[in-house]
C-alpha positions as CSV (number, residue, x, y, z in Angstrom):
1,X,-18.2,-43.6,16.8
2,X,-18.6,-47.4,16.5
3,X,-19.5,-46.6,12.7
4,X,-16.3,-44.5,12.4
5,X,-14.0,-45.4,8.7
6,X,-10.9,-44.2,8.4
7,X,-9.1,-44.7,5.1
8,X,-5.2,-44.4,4.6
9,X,-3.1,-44.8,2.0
10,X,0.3,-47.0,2.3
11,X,3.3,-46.1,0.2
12,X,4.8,-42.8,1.5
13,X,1.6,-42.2,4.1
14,X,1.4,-45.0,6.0
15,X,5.0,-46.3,5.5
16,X,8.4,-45.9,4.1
17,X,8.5,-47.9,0.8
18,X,11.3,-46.1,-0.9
19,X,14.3,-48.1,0.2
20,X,12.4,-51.4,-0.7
21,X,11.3,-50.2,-3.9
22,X,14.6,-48.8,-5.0
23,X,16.2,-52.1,-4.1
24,X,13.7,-53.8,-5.9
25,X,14.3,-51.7,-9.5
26,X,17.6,-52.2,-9.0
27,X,17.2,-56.2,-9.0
28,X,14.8,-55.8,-11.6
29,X,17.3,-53.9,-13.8
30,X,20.1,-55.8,-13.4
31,X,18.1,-59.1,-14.0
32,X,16.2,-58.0,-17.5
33,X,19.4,-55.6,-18.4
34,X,17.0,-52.5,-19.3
35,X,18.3,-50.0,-16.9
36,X,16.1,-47.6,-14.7
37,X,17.3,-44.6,-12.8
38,X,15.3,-45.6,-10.0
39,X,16.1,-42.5,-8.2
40,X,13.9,-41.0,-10.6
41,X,11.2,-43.3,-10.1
42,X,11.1,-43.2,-6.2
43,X,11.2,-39.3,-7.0
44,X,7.5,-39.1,-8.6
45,X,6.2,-42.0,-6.6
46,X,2.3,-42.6,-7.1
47,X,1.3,-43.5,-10.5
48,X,0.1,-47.1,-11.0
49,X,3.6,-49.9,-11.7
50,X,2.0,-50.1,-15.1
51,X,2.6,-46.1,-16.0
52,X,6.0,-46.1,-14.8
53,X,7.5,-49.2,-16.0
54,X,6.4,-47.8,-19.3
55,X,9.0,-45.2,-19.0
56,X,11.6,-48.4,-19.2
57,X,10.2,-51.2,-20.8
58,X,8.8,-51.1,-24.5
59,X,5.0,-51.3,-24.4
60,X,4.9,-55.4,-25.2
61,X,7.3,-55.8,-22.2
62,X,5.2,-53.9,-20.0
63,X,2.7,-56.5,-18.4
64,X,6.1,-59.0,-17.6
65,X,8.3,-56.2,-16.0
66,X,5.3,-55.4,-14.1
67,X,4.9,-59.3,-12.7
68,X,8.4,-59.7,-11.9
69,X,8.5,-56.5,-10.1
70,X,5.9,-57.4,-7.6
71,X,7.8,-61.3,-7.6
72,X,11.1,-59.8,-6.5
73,X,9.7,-57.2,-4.2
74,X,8.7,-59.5,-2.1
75,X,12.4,-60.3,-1.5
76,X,13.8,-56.6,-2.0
77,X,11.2,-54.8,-1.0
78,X,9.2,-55.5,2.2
79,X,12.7,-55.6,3.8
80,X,13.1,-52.2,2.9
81,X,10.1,-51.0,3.9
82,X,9.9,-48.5,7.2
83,X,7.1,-47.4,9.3
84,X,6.8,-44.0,8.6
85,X,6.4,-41.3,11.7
86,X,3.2,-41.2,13.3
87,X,1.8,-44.3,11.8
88,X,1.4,-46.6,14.8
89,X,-0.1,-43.8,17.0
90,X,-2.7,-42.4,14.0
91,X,-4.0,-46.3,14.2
92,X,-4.1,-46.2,17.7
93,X,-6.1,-43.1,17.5
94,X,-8.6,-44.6,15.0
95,X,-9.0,-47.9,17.0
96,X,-9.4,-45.3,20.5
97,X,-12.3,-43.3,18.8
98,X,-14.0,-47.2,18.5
99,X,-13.5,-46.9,14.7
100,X,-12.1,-49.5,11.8
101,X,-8.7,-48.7,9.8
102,X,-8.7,-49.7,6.1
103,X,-5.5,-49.1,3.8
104,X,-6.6,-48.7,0.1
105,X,-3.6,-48.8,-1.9
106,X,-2.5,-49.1,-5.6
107,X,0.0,-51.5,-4.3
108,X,-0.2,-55.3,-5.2
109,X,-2.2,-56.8,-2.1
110,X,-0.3,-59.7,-0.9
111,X,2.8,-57.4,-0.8
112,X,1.0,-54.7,1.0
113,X,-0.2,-56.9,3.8
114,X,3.8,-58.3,4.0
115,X,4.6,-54.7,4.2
116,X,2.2,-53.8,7.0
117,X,3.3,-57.1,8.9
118,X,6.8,-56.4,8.4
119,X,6.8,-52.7,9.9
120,X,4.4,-54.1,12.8
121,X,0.8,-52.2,11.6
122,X,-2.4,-53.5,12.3
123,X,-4.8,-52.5,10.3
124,X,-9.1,-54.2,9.8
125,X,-8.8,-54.1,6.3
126,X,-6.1,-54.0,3.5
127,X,-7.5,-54.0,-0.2
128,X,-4.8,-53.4,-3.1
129,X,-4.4,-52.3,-6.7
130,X,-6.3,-49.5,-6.2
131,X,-5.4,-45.7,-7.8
132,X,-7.2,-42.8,-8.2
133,X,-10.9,-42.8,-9.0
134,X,-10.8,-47.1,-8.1
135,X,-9.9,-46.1,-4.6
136,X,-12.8,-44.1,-4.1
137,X,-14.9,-46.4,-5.2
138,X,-13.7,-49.1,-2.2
139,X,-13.8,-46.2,0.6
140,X,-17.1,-45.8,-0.6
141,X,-18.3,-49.3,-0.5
142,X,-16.5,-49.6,3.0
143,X,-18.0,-46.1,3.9
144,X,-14.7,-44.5,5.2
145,X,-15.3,-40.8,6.4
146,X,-12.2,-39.6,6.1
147,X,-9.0,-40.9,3.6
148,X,-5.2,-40.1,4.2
149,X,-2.9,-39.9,1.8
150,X,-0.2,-38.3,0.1
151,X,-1.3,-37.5,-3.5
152,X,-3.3,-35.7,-5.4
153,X,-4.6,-39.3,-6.6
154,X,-5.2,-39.9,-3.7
155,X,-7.1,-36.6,-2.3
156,X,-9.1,-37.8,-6.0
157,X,-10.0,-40.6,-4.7
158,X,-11.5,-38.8,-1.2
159,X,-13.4,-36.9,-3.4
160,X,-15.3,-39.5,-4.9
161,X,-16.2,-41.1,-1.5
162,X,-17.8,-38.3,-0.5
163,X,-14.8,-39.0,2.3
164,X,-12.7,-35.7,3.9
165,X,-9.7,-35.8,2.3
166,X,-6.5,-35.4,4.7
167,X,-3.4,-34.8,2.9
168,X,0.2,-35.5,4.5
169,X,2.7,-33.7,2.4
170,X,5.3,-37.0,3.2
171,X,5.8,-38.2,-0.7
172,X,6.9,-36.6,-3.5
173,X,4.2,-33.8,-3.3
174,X,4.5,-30.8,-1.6
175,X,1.9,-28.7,0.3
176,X,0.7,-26.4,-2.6
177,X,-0.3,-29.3,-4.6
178,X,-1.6,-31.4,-2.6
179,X,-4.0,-28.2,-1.9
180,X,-4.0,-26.9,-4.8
181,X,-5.6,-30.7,-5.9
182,X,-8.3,-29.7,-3.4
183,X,-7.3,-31.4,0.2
184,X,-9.9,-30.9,2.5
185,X,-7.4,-31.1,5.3
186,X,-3.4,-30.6,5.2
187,X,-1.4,-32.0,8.0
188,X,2.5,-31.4,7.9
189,X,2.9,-34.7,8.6
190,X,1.1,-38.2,9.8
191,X,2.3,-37.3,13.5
192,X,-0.5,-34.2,13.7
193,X,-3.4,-36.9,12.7
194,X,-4.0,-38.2,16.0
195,X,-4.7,-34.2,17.1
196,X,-7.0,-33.4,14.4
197,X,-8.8,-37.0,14.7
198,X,-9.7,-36.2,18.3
199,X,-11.0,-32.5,17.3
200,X,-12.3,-33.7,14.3
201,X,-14.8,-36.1,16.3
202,X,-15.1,-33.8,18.6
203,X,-16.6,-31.2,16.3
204,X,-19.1,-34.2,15.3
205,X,-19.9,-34.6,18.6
206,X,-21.1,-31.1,19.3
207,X,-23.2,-30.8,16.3
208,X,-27.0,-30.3,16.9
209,X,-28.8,-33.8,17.0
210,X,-25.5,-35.6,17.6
């Protein structure tokens, strides 16, 4: 499977981001003086920086919250950021099988790879400020077969790869949605990815004129 792509998403799938993103709104708040229940925000984590500092910052203040955010969270929020269950051992699996790992994330991309390097994960290929439909479009270009994630965005962006969409019900989404938004797969966490990887290619394997 030297031709094997395997897709995952960062925030909440591959990692632990909502201590340093908390830490980060707070810092953020406290410095501008517009104040954010960031409980709230790491509640409904997903949408694009853009969309949710909108709920904060009037629309002309938008663009500048959203720099400074991703300025301080280098500070507040890499250091806060945790390795979530499972990941080291699903990239192990991935590498094992003889195939490449690439994270696709809506995350700013110098703060992703700090994050990856901070919690110790190796990945081939990081590429950020990706969301939705946009992240489909880079697993397609990287032709990943399969995409992890914890979102309906991000089973979306499966979708439109053409990529079997493996959903980990670890963020703010719960089972039913994350199948109701059409997973093709539904893990009850990142732990059972190694498992289904290995019967997954296995099934491949088996198929006529493999």
């Amino acid at each position: 499977m030297r031709d094997l792509v395997v897709g995952f998403d960062l925030d909440m799938t591959l990692v632990d981001s909502s201590p340093g993103i908390r830490a980060t709104l707070h810092s953020l708040s406290a410095e501008t003086g517009v104040p954010i229940d960031a409980d709230a925000v790491v509640a409904r984590l997903g949408p694009k920086l853009e969309t949710e500092l909108a709920h904060w910052f009037p629309t002309d203040r938008v663009a500048g919250a959203t720099d400074r955010f991703r300025a301080l969270y280098a500070e507040h929020g890499v250091p806060g950021t945790f390795a979530m269950p499972g990941a080291t051992e699903s990239l192990a699996a991935v590498s094992t099988a003889g195939g490449r790992s690439i994270v696709v994330t809506a995350k700013y991309e110098p703060n992703a790879i700090a994050c990856l390097a901070h919690v110790g994960l190796r990945v081939d290929h990081v590429v950020g400020w990706r969301w939705g439909p946009a992240k489909g479009e880079t697993l397609a270009e990287h032709r990943a077969a399969i995409y992890v994630g914890d979102t309906p965005a991000d089973v979306e962006g499966a979708g439109v790869a053409g990529a079997v969409a493996v959903a980990v019900p670890s963020g703010p989404h719960s089972e039913s949605e994350l199948e109701a938004a059409g997973a093709d797969v539904l893990l009850r966490s990142l732990e059972e990815f190694p498992a289904w990887l290995d019967g997954w290619l296995g099934g491949r394997l088996s198929e006529p004129g493999s």
